[in-house]
C-alpha positions as CSV (number, residue, x, y, z in Angstrom):
1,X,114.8,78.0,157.5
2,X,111.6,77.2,155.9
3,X,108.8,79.5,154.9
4,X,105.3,78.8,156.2
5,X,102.1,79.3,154.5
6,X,98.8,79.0,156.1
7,X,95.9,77.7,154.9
8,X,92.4,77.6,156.7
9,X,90.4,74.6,156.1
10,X,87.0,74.7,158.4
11,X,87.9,78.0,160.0
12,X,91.0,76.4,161.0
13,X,94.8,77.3,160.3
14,X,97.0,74.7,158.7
15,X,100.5,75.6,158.1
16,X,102.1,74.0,155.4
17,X,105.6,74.4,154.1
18,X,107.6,73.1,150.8
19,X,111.0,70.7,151.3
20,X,112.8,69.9,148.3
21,X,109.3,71.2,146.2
22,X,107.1,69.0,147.7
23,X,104.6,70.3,149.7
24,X,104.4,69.7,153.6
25,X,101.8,69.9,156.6
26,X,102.6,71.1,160.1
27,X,101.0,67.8,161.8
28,X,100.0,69.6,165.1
29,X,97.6,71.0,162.7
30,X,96.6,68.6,160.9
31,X,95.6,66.2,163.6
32,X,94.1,69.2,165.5
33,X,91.8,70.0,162.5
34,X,91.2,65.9,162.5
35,X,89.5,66.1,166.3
36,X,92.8,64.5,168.1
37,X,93.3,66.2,171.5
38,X,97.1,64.7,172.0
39,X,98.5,65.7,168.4
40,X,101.8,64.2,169.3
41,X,100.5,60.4,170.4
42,X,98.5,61.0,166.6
43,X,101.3,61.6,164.7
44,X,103.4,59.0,166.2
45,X,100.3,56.6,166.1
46,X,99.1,57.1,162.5
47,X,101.7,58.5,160.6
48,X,104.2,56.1,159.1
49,X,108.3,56.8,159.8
50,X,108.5,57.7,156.0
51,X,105.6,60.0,155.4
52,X,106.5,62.8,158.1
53,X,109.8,64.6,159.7
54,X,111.1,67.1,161.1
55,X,111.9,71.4,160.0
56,X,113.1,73.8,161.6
57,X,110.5,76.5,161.6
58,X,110.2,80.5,162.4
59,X,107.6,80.7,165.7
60,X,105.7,83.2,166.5
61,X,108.2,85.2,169.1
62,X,110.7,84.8,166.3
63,X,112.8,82.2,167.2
64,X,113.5,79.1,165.6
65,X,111.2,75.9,166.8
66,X,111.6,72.6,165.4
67,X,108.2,71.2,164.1
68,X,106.8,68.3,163.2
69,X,105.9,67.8,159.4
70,X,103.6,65.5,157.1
71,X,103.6,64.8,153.3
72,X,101.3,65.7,151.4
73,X,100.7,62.6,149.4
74,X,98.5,63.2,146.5
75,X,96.5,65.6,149.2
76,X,95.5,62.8,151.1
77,X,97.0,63.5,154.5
78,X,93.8,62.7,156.3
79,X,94.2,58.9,155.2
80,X,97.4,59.0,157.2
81,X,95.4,59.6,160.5
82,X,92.8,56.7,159.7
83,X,90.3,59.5,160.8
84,X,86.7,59.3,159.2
85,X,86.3,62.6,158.2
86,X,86.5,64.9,154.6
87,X,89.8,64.4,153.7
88,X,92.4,67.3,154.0
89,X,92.2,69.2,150.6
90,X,94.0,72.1,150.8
């Protein structure tokens, strides 16, 4: 299971986690932070097949939940939502 770290970027959490080193973005949070009421239709809208997956992470009750997750591509995760707005530097 993977490890979460949180972030806050605007006075909002982010949770990221690392696969394989690389560093990863919970994408309920990042499109939340980006202004997108339906997170899922985002992700699956403007995040390509290659740039996101899916973990299986820790909720908050303690059981396991299977998340969505983005990579961090040269911190530029905002370019992946098309969204104009200060890009996702964490």
């Amino acid at each position: 299971m993977n490890t979460l770290q949180i972030f806050n970027f605007e006075q909002n959490e982010v949770r990221t986690i690392l696969v394989n080193d690389e560093p990863y973005f919970v994408g309920k949070n990042v499109a939340s932070v980006l202004g997108y009421s339906n997170t899922q239709k985002a992700i699956l809208t403007h995040v390509d097949a290659e740039d996101k997956g899916d973990a299986p992470i820790q909720g908050d009750l303690g059981g396991k939940q299977k998340m969505t997750i983005i990579k961090d591509t040269q911190n530029r995760t905002q370019v992946r939502f098309r969204k104009p707005m200060a890009a996702l530097k964490l």
